[in-house]
C-alpha positions as CSV (number, residue, x, y, z in Angstrom):
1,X,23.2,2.3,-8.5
2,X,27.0,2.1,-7.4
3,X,28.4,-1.2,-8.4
4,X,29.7,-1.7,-4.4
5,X,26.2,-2.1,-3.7
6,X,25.9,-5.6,-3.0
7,X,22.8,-6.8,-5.6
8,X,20.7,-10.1,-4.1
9,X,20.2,-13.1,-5.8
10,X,16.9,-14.3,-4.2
11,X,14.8,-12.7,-2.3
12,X,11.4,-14.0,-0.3
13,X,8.9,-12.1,-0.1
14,X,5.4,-12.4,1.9
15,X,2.2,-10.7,0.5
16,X,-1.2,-11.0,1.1
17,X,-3.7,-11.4,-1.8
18,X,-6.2,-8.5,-0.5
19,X,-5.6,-4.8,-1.3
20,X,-2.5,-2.6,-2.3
21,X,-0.3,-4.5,-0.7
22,X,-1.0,-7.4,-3.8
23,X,-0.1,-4.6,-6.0
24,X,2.5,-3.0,-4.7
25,X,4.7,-6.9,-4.0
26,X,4.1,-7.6,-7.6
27,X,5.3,-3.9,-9.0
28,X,8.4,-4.5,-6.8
29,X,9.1,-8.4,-7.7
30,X,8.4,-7.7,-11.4
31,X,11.3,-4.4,-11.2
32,X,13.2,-7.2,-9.3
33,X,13.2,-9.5,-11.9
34,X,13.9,-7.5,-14.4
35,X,17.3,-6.9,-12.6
36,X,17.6,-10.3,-12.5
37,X,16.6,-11.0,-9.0
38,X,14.5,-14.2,-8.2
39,X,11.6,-13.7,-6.2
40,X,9.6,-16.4,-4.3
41,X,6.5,-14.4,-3.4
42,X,4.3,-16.2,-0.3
43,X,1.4,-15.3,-0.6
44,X,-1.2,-15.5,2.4
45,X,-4.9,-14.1,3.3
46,X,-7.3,-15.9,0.9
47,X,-6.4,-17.9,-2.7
48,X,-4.9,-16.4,-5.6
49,X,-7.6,-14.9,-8.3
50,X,-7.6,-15.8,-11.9
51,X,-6.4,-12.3,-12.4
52,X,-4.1,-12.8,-9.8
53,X,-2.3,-16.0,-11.2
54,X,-2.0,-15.0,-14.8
55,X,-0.4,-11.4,-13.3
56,X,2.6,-13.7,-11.6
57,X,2.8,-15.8,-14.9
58,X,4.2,-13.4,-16.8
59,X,6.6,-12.2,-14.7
60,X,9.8,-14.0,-15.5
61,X,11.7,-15.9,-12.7
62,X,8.8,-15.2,-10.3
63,X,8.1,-18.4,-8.2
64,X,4.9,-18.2,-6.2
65,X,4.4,-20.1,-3.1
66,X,0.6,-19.9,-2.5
67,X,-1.3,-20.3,1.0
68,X,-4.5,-19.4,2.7
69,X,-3.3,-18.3,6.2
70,X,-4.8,-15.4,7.6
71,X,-3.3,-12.7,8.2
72,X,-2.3,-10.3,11.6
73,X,-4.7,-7.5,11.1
74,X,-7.8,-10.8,10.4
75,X,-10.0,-11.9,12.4
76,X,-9.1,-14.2,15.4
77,X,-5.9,-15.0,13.1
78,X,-2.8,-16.3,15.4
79,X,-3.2,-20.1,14.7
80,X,-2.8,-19.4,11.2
81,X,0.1,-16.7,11.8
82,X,2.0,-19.7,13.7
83,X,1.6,-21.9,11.3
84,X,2.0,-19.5,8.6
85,X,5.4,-18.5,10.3
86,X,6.9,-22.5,10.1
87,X,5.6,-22.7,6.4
88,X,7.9,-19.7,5.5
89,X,11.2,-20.5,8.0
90,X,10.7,-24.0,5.9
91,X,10.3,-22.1,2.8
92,X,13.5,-20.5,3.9
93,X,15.5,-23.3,4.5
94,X,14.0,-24.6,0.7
95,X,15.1,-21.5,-1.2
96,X,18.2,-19.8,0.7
97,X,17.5,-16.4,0.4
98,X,19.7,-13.6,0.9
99,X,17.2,-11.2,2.3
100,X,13.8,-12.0,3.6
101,X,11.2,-9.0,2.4
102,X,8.1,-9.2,4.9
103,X,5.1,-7.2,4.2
104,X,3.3,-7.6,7.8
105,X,4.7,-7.5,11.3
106,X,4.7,-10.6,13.4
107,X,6.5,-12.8,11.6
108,X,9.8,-10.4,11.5
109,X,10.4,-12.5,15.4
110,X,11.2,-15.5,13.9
111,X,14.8,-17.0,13.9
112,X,15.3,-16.2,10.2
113,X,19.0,-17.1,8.8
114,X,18.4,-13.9,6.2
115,X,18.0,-10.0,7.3
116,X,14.7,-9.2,6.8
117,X,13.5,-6.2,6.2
118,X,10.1,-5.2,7.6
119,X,7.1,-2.7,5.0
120,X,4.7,-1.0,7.2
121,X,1.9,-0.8,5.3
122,X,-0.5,-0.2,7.8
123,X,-1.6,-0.4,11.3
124,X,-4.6,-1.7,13.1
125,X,-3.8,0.5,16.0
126,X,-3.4,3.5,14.1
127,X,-6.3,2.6,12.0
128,X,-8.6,2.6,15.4
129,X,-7.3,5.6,16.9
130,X,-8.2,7.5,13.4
131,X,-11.1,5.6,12.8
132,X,-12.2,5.9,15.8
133,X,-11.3,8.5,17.7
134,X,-10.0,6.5,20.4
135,X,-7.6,3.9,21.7
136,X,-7.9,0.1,20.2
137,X,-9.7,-2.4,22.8
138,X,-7.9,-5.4,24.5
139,X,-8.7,-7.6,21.8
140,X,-6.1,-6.3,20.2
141,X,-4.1,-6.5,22.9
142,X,-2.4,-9.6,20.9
143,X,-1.9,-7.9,18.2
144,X,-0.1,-5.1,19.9
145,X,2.5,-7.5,21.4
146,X,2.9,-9.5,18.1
147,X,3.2,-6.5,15.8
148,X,5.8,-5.0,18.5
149,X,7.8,-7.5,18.9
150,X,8.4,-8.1,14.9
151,X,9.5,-4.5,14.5
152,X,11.4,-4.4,17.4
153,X,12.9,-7.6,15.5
154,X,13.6,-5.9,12.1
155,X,16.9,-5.2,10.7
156,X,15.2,-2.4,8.6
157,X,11.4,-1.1,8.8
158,X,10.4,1.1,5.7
159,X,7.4,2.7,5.4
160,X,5.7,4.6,2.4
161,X,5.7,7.9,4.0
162,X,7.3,9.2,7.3
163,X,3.3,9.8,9.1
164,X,3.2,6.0,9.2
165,X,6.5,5.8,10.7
166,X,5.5,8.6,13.3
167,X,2.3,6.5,14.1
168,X,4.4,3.2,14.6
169,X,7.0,5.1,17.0
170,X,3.9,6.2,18.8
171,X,1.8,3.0,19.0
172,X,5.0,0.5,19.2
173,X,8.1,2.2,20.1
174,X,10.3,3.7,17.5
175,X,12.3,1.4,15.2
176,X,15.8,0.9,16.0
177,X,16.3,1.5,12.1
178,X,13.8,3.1,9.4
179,X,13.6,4.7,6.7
180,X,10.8,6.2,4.0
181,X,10.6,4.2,-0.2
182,X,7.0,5.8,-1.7
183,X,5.4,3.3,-3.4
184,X,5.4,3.8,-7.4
185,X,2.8,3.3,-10.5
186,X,3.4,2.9,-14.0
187,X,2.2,5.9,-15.4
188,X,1.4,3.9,-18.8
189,X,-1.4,1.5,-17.1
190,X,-3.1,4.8,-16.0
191,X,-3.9,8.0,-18.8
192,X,-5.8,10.8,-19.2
193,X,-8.9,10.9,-21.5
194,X,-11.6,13.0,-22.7
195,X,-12.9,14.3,-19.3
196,X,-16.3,14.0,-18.2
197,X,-18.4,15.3,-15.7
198,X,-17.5,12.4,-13.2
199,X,-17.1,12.5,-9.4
200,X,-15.5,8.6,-9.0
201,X,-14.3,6.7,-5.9
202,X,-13.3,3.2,-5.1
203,X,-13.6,1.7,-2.1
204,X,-16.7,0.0,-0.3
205,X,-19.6,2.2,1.8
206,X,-18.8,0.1,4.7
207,X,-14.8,0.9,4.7
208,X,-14.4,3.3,7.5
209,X,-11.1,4.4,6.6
210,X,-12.4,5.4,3.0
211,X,-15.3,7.1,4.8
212,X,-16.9,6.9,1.4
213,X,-20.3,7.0,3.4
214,X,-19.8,11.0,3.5
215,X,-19.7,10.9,-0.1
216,X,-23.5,8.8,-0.2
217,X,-24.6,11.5,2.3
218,X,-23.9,14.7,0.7
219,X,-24.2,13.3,-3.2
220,X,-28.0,14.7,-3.3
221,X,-26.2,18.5,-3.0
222,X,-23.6,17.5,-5.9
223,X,-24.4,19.1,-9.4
224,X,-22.6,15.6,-10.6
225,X,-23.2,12.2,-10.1
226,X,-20.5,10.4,-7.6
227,X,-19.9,6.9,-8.8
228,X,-18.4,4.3,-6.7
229,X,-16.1,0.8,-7.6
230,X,-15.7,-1.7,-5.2
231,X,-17.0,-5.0,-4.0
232,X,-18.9,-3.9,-1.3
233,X,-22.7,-3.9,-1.9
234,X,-24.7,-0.3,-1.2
235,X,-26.6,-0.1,2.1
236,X,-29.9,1.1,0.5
237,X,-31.8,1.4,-2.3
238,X,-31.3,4.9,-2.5
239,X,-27.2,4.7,-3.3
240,X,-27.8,2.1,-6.0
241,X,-28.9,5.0,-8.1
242,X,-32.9,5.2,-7.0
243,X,-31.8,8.9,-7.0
244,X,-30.5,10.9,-9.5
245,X,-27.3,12.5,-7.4
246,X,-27.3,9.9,-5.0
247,X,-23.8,7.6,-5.3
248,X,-23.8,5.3,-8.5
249,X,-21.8,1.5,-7.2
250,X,-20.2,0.3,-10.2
251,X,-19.2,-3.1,-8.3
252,X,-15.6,-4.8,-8.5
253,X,-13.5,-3.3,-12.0
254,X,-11.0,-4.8,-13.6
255,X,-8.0,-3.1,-13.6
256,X,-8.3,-2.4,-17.3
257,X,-12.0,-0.8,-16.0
258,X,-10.7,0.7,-13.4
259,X,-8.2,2.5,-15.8
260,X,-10.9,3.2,-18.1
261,X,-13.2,5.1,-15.9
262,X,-10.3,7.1,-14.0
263,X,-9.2,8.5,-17.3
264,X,-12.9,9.7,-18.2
265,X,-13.7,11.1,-14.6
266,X,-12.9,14.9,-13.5
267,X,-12.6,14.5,-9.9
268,X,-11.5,11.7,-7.3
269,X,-12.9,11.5,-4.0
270,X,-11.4,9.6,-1.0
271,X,-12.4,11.7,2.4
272,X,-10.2,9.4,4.3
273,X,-9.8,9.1,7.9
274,X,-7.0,6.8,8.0
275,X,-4.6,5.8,4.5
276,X,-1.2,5.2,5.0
277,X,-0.1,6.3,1.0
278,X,-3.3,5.8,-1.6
279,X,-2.1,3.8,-4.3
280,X,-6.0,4.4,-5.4
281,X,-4.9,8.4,-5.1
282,X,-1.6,7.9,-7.2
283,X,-3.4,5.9,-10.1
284,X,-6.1,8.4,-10.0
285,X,-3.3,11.6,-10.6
286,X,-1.9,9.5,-13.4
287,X,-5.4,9.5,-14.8
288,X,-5.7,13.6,-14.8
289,X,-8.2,13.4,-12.2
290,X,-8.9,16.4,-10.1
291,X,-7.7,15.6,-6.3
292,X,-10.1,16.1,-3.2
293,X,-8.9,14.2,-0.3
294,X,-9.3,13.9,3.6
295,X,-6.9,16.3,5.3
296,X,-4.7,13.8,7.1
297,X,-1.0,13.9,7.4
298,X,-0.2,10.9,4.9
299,X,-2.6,13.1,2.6
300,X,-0.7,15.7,3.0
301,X,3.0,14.4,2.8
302,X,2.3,13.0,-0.4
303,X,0.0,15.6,-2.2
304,X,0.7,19.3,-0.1
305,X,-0.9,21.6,-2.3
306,X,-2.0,19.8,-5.1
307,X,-5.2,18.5,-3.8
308,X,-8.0,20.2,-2.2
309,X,-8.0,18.9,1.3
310,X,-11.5,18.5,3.6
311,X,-12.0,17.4,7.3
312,X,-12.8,13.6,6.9
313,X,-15.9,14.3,9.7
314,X,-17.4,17.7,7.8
315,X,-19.8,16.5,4.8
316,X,-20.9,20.0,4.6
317,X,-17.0,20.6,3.7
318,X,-16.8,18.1,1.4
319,X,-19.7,19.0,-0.8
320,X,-18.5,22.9,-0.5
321,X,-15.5,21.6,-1.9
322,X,-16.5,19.1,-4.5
323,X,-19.0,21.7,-5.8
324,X,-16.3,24.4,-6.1
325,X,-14.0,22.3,-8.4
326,X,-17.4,21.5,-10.6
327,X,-18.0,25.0,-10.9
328,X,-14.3,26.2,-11.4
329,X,-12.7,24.6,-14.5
330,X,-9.5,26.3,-14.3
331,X,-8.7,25.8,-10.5
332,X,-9.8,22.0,-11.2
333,X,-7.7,22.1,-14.4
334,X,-5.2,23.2,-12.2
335,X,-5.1,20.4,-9.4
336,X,-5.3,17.5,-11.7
337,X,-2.0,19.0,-13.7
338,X,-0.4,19.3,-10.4
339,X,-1.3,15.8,-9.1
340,X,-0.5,14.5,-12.3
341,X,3.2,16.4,-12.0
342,X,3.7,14.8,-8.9
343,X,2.4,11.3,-9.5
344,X,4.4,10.7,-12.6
345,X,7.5,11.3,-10.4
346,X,6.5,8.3,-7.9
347,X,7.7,5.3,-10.5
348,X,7.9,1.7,-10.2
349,X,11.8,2.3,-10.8
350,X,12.1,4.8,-8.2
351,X,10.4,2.9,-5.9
352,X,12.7,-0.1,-6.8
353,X,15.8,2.0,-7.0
354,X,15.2,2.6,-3.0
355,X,14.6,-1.3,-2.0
356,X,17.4,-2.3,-3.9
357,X,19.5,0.4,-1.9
358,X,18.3,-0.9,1.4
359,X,18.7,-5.0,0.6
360,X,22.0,-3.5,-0.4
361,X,22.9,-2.0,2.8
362,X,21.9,-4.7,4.6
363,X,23.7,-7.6,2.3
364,X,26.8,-5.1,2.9
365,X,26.2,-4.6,6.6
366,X,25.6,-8.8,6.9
367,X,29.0,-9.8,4.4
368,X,31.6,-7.4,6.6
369,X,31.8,-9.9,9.8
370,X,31.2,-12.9,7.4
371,X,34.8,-11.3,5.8
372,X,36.1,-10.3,8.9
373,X,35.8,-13.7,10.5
374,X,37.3,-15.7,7.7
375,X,40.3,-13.1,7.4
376,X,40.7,-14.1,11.6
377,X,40.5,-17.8,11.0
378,X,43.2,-17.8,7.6
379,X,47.0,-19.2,8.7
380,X,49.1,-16.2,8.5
381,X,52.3,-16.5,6.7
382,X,55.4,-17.0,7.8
């Protein structure tokens, strides 16, 4: 990075504790701090996990402020997002920042002293128009306005991939100023093993977006069994393994776990309807698994003809498909040494080579008036 790129000292950054987004804010403030940026991470959503808290203890420099706020995109959450917006302005006014680093919307409006820079990691209202085929209802008519006026707010909005930034142009106006950073994963946390005749997916049977549902209904037509991590419980008896090819829940992994089985398993499944990058996908390509994925245009961006793509809403296309890659070693072969190819180039430092571009520009973009008004006030010579 060129040296005239102006390099933070501290940053604050907002995270939730639920999902990628945990993952992805610690990636980022643990490339930070190597660098030698401090990072006070605010965390919000629900309390920190054992897991969690010894994560953020071994990352040097990293100062964690912890709440239990909800978030935008919870349930009936806009008391907490108001009084989750004067924790941070005080947290601001505690730790001086020079860039504010807000993963979530609403709080972008608030009279910050700091840019801030704005990740779209999802949206609720392009979650319901995927998920469900049509327009969000008025109850999240809030939303709309808060998320709106945040991004309209932003000095910078980056999103993992340009289809999110198409669906925020078309469900909030475009951006005055975006750009696309992919996330990244270290490729050493996630390797290859001995393969094994394993169809694996993570996610919960209730998760819409996922769809993993489709898998549970055409797992009986699967030469292999289908297993399934996450923390949601099966709906019947049936998916809890009653059945020989019906889905096998494996319940919450570990990340070590989670590691574990990827390597071992042939194929990933995620017949998404909505998924804004897959950080599930990516680990799952570092692993050597076979690819077959919901034919949507974040899909595509990131995977274009290294996956086998299916209709999210055509089970009988998703079996034909999964079966295929059983029955054709080399094709599946194939796909996983392309997905692989592509996911070792999406790396924590590439990922962090782009933010620190970006909290560049804007720490350059914020010091030339600073400089331009103390050059107008000095007593010229005479």
């Amino acid at each position: 990075m060129s040296e005239m790129v102006p390099l933070p000292q501290r940053v604050l950054m907002t995270t939730d504790t639920v999902g990628g987004v945990w993952s992805y804010s610690v990636d980022l403030a643990r490339g930070l701090a190597a660098r030698g940026v401090e990072v006070a991470l605010a965390t919000m959503g629900g309390p920190l996990s054992e897991a969690q808290r010894e994560t953020t203890e071994r990352i040097p420099g990293l100062r964690v402020f912890e709440s239990t706020f909800r978030v935008e995109w919870m349930e009936d959450p806009w008391r907490d997002v108001e009084r989750a917006g004067d924790w941070l302005l005080a947290l601001e006014t505690r730790i001086a920042p020079d860039l504010v680093h807000l993963n979530g919307y609403a709080h972008a409006a608030l009279p910050w002293i700091a840019p801030k820079l704005v990740v779209a990691h999802s949206c609720m209202l392009s979650w319901w128009s995927a998920v469900k085929g049509e327009p969000a209802p008025e109850a999240w008519d809030r939303y709309r306005r808060e998320a709106g006026a945040g991004l309209a707010a932003a000095d910078l909005v980056v999103a993992p991939t340009a289809s999110v930034l198409a669906d925020l142009a078309h469900h909030h106006g475009l951006p005055r100023r975006s750009r696309v950073i992919g996330h990244g994963r270290d490729g050493r946390l996630f390797r290859p093993a001995a393969k094994e005749p394993i169809v694996f997916a993570a996610g919960g049977p209730g998760d819409e977006a996922k769809n993993l549902g489709a898998l549970e209904r055409i797992a009986p037509e699967v030469p292999w069994t289908i297993y399934v991590a996450g923390e949601t419980a099966p709906p019947d008896a049936a998916s809890r393994g009653a059945r020989a090819h019906f889905t096998r829940h494996l319940g919450r992994l570990s990340p070590r776990a989670l590691a574990a089985w990827l390597g071992r398993s042939a194929i990933y499944a995620l017949p998404a309807r909505y998924e804004p990058f897959g950080l599930a996908v990516l680990e799952a390509a570092l692993a050597g698994c076979a690819l077959v994925l919901g034919d949507i245009p974040s899909l595509r961006e990131t995977w274009r003809n290294r996956a086998a793509f299916v209709p999210p809403d055509d089970p009988p296309a998703l079996a034909a498909a999964l079966t295929r890659l059983i029955e054709d070693p080399d094709r599946r072969a194939s796909l996983a040494a392309g997905a692989r190819k592509r996911a070792v180039e999406l790396t924590p430092e590439r990922m962090l080579a782009g933010y620190l571009a970006a909290y560049g520009e804007l720490l350059g973009e914020r010091a030339l008036p600073l400089a331009a008004g103390l050059l107008a006030s000095a007593p010229m010579a005479v």
